[in-house]
N, C-alpha and C positions, 0 to 999 in steps of 0.2 A: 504494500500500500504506500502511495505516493501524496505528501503533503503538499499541492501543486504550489509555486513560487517560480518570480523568473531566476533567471539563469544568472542574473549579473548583480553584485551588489551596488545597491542604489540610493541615495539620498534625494529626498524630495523637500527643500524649503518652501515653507507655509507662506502666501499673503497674504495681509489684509485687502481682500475681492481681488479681482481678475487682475487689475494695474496697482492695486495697492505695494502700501511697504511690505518688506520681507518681517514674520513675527517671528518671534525669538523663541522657536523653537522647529527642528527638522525632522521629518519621518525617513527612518530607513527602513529598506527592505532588501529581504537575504532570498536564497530560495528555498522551495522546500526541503522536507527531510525524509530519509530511506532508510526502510531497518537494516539493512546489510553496512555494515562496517565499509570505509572506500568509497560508497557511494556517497553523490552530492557534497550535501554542507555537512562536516564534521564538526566535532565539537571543539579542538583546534582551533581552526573556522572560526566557532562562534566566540572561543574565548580573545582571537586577534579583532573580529565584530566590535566585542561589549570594551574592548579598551582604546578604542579611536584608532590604532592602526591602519585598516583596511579605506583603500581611498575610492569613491563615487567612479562606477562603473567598471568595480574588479571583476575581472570571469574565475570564479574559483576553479581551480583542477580536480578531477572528482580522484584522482590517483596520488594527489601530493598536497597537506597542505600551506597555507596561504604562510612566505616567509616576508614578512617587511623590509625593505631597506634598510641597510647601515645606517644612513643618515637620520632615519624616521626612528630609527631603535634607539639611537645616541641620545636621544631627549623623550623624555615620557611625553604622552599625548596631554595636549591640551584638554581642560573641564570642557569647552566646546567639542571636543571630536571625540569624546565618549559616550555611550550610553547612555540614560538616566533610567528610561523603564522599559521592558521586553514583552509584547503582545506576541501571544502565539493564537495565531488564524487558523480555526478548526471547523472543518467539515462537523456539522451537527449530525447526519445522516451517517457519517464513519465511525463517528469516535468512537461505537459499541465493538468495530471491527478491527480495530487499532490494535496489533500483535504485540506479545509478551517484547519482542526486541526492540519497538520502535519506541513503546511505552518505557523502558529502560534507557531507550535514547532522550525521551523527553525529559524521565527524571533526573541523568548526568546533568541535562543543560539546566537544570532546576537550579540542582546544587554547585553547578560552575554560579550562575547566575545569583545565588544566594549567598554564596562568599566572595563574592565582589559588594554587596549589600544594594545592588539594582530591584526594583519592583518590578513585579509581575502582574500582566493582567492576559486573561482569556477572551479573543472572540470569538464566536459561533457565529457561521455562516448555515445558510440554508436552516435553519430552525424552523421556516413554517412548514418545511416537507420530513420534517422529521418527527413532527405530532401531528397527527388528525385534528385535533383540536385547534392546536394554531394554525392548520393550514384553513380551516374553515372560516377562523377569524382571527387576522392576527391581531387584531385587541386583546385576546386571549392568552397571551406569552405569557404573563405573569402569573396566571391561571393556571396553568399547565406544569402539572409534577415533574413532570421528566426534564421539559427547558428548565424548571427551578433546580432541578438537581445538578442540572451540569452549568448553567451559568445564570449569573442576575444582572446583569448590564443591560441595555440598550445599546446600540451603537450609536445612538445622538448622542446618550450620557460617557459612553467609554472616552470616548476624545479628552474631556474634561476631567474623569478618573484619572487619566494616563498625563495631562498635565498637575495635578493635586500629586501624583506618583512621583515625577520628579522633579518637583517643589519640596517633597520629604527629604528626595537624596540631597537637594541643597542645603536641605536646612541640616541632616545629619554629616555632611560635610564642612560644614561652617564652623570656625573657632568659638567657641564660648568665650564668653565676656571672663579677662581672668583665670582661664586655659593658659596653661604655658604653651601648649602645640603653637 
């Protein structure tokens, strides 16, 4: 089972509307992920991702992975070309289907991902074809056991989650008043 994503790692800076300013924050996106080890995005991969290394429009190697430049190595990544929080995009309709390996792959990138102290947040796609219920009406999402079981966001609300998400990491990387750090 294939977690579909394209092929090239990618950053997308937000406006404010079509001609607007750039907002001070950017979406990236990885491709998806393969139970078999070597394939796709590794977690390698994700761990050069979540720390600013990897530059807008890398084609990862599904056979080798991603090595930064000397140069880009020599100096830690900028707060700007890091991570802050990690949404993982899930088929609603698969996740029942989702193998012992890849489910092991997800929890590795949990816990790379939770000892770096980045936020996590889950989308669900396709949730109306995954209940009868919400497929009848999707006013019904919140209704519905199964969408509560696996996720409670909206995706008008997730946006705004996923900035309050890394607003946390700012604030837990910030000096304390009186901190010697």
């Amino acid at each position: 089972m294939t977690l579909e994503g394209p092929t090239l790692f990618r950053t997308y800076p937000v406006k404010d509307g079509r001609e607007g300013k750039p907002l001070p924050f950017v979406l990236c996106d990885t491709m998806g992920l393969e139970e078999q080890s070597g394939a796709r995005l590794d977690i390698e991969d994700i761990s050069s991702v979540l720390q600013g290394h990897v530059p807008d429009r890398y084609k990862f190697n599904p056979t080798a992975a991603f090595q930064p430049d000397e140069q880009k190595m020599s100096r830690p990544a900028s707060l700007q070309e890091k991570i802050h929080c990690v949404v993982y995009v899930i088929d609603a309709t698969k996740i029942s289907l989702m193998s012992d390996k890849l489910q092991e792959k997800l929890a590795s990138i949990r816990r790379k991902v939770n000892s770096l102290g980045i936020a996590q947040i889950v989308f669900m796609t396709k949730v109306d074809e995954a209940c009868p219920l919400v497929e009848k009406d999707l006013q019904s999402l919140y209704l519905s056991s199964y969408i509560k079981s696996k996720c409670d966001v909206l995706l008008l609300t997730a946006l705004q989650q996923m900035l309050r998400f890394a607003d946390d990491y700012f604030d837990d990387i910030r000096p304390v008043e009186g901190d010697p750090k």
